[in-house]
C-alpha positions in Angstrom: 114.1 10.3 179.6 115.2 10.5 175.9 112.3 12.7 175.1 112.4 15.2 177.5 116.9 15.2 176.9 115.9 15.9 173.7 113.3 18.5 174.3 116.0 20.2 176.5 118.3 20.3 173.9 115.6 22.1 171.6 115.1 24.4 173.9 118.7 25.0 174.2 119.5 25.5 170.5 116.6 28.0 170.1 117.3 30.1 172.8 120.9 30.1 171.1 119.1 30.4 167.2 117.8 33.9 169.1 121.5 34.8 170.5 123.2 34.2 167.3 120.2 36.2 165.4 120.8 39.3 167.8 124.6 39.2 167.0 123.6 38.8 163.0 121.6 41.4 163.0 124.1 43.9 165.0 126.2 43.0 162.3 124.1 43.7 159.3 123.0 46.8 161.0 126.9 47.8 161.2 127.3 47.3 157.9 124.4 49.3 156.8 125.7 52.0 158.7 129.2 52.2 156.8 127.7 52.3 153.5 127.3 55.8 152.0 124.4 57.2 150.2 124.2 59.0 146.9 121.8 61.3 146.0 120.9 62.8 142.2 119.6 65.2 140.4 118.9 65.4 136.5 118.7 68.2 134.4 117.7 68.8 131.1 117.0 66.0 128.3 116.9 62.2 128.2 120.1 61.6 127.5 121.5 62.9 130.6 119.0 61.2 132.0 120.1 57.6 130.5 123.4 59.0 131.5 122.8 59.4 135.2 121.2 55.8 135.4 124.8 54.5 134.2 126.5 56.4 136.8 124.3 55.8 139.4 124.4 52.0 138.5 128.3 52.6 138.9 127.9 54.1 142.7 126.2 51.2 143.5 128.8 48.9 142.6 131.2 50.7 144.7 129.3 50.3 147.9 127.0 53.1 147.7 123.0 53.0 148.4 120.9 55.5 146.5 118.2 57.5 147.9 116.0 60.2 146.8 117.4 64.0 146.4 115.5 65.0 148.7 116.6 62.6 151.5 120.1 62.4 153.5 123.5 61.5 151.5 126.8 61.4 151.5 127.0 63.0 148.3 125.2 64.5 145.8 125.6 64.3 141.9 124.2 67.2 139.7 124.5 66.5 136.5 123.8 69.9 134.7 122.4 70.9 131.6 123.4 74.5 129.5 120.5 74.5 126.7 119.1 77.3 128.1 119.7 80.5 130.5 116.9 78.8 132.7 118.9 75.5 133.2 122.3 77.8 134.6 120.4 79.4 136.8 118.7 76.3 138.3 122.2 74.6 139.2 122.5 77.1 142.0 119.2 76.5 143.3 119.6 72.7 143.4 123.3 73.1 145.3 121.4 74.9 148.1 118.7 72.2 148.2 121.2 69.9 148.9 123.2 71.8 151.3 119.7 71.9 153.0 119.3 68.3 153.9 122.7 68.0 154.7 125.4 70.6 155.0 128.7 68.3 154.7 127.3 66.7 152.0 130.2 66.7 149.0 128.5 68.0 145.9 129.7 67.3 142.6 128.1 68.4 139.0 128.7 66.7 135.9 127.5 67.2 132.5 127.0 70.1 129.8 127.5 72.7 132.0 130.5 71.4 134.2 132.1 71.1 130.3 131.1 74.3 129.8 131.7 76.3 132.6 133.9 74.3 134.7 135.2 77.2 137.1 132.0 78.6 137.1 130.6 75.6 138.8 133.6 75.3 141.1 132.9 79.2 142.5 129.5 78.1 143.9 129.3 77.6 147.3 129.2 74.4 148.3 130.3 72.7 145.5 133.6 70.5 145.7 134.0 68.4 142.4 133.4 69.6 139.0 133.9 66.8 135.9 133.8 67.5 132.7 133.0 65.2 129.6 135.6 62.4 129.6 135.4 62.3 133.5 131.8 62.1 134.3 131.8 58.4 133.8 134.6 58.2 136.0 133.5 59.7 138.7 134.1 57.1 141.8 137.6 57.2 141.1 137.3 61.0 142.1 135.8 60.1 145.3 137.8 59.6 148.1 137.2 60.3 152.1 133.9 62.6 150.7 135.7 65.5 153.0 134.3 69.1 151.9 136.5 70.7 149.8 137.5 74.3 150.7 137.7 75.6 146.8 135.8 73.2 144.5 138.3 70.5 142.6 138.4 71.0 138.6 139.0 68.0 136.3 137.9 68.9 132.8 139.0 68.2 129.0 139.2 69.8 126.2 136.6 69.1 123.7 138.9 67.4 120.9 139.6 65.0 123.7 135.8 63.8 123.8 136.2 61.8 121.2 135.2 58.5 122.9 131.4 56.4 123.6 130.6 55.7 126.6 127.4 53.7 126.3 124.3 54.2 128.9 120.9 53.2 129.4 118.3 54.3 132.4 116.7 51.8 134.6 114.3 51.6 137.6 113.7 55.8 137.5 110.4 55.9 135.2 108.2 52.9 133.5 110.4 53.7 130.4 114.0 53.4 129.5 116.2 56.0 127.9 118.4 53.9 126.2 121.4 56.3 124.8 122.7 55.0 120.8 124.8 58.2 119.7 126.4 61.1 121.4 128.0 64.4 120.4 127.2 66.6 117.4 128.7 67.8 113.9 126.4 69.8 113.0 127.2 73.8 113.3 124.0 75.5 114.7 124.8 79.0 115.4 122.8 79.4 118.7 123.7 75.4 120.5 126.7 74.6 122.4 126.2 71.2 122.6 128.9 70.6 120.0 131.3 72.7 122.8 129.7 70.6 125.7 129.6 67.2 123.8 132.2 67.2 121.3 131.6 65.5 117.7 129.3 63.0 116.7 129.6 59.5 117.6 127.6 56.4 118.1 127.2 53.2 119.9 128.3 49.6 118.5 125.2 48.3 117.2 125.6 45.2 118.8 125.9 46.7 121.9 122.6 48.6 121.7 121.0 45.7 120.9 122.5 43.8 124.1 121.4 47.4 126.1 118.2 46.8 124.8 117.7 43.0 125.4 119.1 44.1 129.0 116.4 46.2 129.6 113.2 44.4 128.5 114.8 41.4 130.6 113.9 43.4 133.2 110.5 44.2 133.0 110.6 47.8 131.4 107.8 47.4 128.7 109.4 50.8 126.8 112.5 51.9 125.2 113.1 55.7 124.0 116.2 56.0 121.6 117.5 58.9 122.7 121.2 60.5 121.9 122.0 64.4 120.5 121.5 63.9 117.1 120.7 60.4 116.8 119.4 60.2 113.2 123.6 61.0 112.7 123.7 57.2 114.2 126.7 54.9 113.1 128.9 58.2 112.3 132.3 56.7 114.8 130.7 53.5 115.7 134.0 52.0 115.7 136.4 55.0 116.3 136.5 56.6 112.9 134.5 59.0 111.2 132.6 56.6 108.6 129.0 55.3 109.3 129.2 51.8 109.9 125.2 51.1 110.1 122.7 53.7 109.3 120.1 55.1 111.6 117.5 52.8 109.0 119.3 49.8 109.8 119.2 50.4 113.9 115.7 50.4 113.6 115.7 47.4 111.8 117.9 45.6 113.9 116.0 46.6 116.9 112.4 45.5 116.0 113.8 42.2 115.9 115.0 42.0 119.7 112.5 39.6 122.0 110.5 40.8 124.7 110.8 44.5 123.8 106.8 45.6 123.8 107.3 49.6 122.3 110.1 51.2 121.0 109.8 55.2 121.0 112.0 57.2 118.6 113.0 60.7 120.4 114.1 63.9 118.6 115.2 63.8 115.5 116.3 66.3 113.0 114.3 66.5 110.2 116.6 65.9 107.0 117.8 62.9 108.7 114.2 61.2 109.4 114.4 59.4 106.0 111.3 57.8 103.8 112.2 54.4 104.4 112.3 55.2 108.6 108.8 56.3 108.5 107.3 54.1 106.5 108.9 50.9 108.5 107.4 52.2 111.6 104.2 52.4 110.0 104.3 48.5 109.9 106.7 47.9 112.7 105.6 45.0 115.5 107.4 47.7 118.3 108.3 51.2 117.2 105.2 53.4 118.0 103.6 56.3 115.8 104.9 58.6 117.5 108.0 61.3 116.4 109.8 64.6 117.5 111.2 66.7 115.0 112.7 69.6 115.7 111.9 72.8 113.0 112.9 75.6 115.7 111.3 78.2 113.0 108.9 78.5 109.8 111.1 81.5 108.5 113.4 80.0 105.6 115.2 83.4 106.3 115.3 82.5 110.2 116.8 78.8 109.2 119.5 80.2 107.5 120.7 82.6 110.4 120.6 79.3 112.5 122.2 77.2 109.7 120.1 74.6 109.9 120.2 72.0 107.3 117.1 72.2 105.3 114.0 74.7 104.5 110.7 75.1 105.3 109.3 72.9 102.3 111.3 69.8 103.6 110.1 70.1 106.7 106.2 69.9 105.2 107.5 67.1 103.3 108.2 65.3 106.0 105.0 66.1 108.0 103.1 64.7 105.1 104.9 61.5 104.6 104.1 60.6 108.4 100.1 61.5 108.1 99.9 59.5 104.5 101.4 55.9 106.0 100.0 56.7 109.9 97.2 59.3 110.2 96.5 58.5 113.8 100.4 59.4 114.3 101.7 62.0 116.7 104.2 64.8 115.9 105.8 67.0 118.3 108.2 70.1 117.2 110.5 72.1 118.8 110.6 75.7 117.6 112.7 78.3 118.9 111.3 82.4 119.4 113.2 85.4 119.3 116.5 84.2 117.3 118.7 87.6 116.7 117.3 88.8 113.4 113.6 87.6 113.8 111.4 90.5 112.9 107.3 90.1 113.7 106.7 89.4 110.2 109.5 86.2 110.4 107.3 85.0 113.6 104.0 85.7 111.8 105.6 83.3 108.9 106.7 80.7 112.2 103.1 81.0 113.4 101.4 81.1 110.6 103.4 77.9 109.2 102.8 75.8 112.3 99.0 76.9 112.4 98.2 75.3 109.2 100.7 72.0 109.6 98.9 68.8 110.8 101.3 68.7 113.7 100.1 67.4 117.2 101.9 69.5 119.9 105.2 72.2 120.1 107.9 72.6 122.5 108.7 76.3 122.5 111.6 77.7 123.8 112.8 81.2 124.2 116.0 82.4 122.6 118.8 83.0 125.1 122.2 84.3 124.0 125.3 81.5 124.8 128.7 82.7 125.0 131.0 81.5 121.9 128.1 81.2 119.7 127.9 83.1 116.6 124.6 83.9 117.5 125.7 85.8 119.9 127.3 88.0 118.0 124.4 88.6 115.7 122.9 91.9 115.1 118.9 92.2 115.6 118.8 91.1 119.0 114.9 91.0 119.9 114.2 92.5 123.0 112.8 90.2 126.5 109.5 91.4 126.1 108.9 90.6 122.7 110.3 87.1 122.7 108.4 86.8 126.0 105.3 87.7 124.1 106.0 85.7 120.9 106.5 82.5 123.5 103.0 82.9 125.0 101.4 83.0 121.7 103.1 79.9 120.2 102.4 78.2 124.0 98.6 79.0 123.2 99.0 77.6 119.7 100.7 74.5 121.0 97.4 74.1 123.8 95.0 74.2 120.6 97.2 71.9 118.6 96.8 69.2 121.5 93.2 69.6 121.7 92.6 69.3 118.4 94.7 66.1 117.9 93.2 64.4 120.8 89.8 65.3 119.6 91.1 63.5 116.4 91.3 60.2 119.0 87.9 59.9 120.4 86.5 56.8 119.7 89.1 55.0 118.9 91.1 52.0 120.4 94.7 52.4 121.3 96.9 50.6 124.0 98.0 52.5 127.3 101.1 51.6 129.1 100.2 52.9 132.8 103.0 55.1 134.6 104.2 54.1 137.9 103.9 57.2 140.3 100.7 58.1 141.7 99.9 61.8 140.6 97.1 64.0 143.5 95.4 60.4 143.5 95.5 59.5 139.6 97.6 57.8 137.7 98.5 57.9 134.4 99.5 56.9 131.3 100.2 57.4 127.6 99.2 55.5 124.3 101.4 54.2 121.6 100.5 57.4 119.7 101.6 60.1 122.8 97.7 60.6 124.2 98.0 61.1 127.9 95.5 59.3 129.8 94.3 59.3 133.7 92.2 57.2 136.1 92.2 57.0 140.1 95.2 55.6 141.6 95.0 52.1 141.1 99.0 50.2 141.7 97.7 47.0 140.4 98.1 49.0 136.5 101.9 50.1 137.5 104.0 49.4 134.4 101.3 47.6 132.6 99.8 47.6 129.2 96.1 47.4 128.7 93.7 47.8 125.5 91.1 51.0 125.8 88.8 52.8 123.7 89.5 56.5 124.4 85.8 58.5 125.2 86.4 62.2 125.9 88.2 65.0 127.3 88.5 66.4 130.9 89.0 69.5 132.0 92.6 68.7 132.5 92.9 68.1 129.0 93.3 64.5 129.6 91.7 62.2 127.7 89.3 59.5 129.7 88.7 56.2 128.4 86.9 52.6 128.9 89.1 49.8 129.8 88.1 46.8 126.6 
């Protein structure tokens, strides 16, 4: 009799267990319900997109769930970019994409452009908050019942009043981390308004990029890209004033030394701040790969001084030459800029004619577009579309040969690939310390790893093949 009382009881308490699982999970599914869902979309350069990780992680905290931009949301955060002509234009594009998927959606944009062109932004149909510099990273305290807005709502600074770091550091939207060390610009540049977007320069604590850093590798990302607007300027404002407090040199130092950290990648940096004892420390560093970007944006001393850049041609050669002495196998990327007001064809002949014979490994070319309160804009010489259109193609070609060559200049060697994590038309991919882009057939068992190759030949991709060692 005690057995089967027993068993009865069992019996009871399951069949309860079930009731009581029903009701939990009518509950759960209640609460999913009421949380909202946020939706973004990055343009230009890695610092917004370091900067959009931050702010999402910030959503989050307030209740939200993130989804992809191409899925349903409650809202949807743009946060813009003003480089280029191309990047305006593309806001618009992106608003009606998100209108798309869901119609009352609220629609906000942050970032260079909202700073910019804040009532610009506003105007566009369907957007309802517009945040400029100082209030990007304040964002969820401008969301309230997520109610379209029938004219878009305005909260922007002035400039002066970005004065301010806000630190930032992306995690879980690529296999590496932008991890954001300086902000803002002093330098003069007649054709960028990243100075009137960003406001002056200043930097991150150091010990707080460190603690970013350790943050990151604690959680499995196996790189780090320092990335900021000028970010060989770092330590200028590090505690508030105008002073450097740490150089860009000792960063480096202090950043080689953090645990668990496998690459370190150093993004653009401007060429009369990428010092001797930078380059030769990451010839012999234990993380920081042999890989740099150095903007040169053109080969025409005359050009430079239009821009008001801060060195000349011969510096820029200086540089390039330090790099292949200490690492030969090293990568270098440069941004050059065509059709500046003023360039005549023999000025772009000197720019092409300059990069053609500099060991350099790849360009980023990009086409001159006037900005308003620039004094480039103002400059006479204005090259007509069609010629900078043309002048871009060529250095495009040039930058296809460059490639070639300097993976050619790989074969046969052995380098270490860290595997990205999306699969690409069946492949997936990867890069080596030293920028060589890689493919095999998908395979997510290499996701986010690091693995030893010897690199064999070239496809007709222009990706380089390899044996696994």
């Amino acid at each position: 009799m005690v057995s089967l009382h027993v068993r009865k009881k069992r019996i009871s308490f399951n069949r309860d267990k079930g009731k009581y699982n029903k009701i939990l999970k009518q509950v759960e599914d209640s609460f999913m319900e009421k949380r909202k869902k946020v939706a973004f979309y990055t343009l230009g350069c890695k610092l917004n997109f370091s900067e959009t990780s931050t702010i999402a992680r910030d959503f989050n905290k307030e209740g939200f769930d993130r989804v992809d931009f191409s899925e349903t949301a409650d809202i949807y955060v743009i946060n813009t970019c003003s480089v280029t002509e191309n990047a305006d234009k593309r806001f618009k594009t992106i608003v009606k994409q998100a209108q798309k998927v869901n119609p009352d959606a609220f629609v906000a944009a942050v970032g260079c452009y909202a700073q910019l062109k804040p009532e610009e932004l506003a105007a566009v149909d369907g957007v309802d908050l517009v945040l400029g510099a100082t209030e990007k990273f304040k964002i969820t305290d401008y969301i309230n019942d997520l109610s379209k807005n029938e004219f878009g709502e305005v909260h922007s600074c002035e400039i002066e009043d970005a004065d301010f770091y806000v630190g930032s550091y992306s995690i879980g939207d690529r296999t590496r981390a932008f991890l954001k060390v300086q902000d803002g610009c002093d330098y003069k540049c007649t054709y960028c308004t990243i100075p009137l977007a960003r406001g002056i320069s200043r930097s991150d604590t150091l010990e707080n990029v460190l603690k970013n850093a350790k943050e990151i590798s604690e959680k499995g990302i196996k790189e780090i890209v320092l990335t900021g607007v000028n970010i060989g300027d770092y330590g200028k404002g590090e505690f508030g004033n105008k002073k450097h407090e740490h150089t860009f040199f000792e960063l480096v130092q202090a950043l080689d030394e953090v645990e668990g950290i496998e690459r370190l990648r150093i993004s653009s940096i401007e060429p009369n701040l990428l010092k001797n004892e930078t380059i030769d420390f990451v010839s012999q560093s234990r993380t920081f790969v042999p890989h740099f970007h150095i903007p040169l944006q053109s080969g025409s001393d005359t050009i430079l001084r239009l821009m008001r850049r801060r060195y000349m041609s011969d510096l820029y050669v200086d540089r390039v030459k330090r790099i292949r002495e200490v690492m030969p196998h090293a990568c270098i990327g440069v941004d050059v800029i065509v059709g500046f007001p003023g360039e005549t064809d023999d000025h772009f002949l000197d720019t092409y004619n300059f990069l053609a014979n500099l060991d350099i490994s790849y360009l980023h070319v990009f086409t001159y577009s006037e900005r308003e309160n620039t004094i480039a804009a103002e400059l006479d010489g204005v090259v007509p579309h069609d010629v900078r259109k043309k002048r871009s193609k060529m250095l495009r070609g040039l930058s296809v040969k460059k490639r070639r060559a300097f993976y050619e200049s790989q074969l046969g060697t052995e380098r270490t690939v860290l595997f990205e994590s999306e699969n690409k038309e069946g492949y997936i991919h990867g890069f080596t310390e030293n920028y060589v882009k890689v493919k095999m057939p998908w395979n997510p068992e290499y996701m986010n790893t690091l693995h030893k190759v010897k690199l064999t030949d070239i496809d007709e991709d222009g990706m380089v093949r390899f044996e696994l060692l």
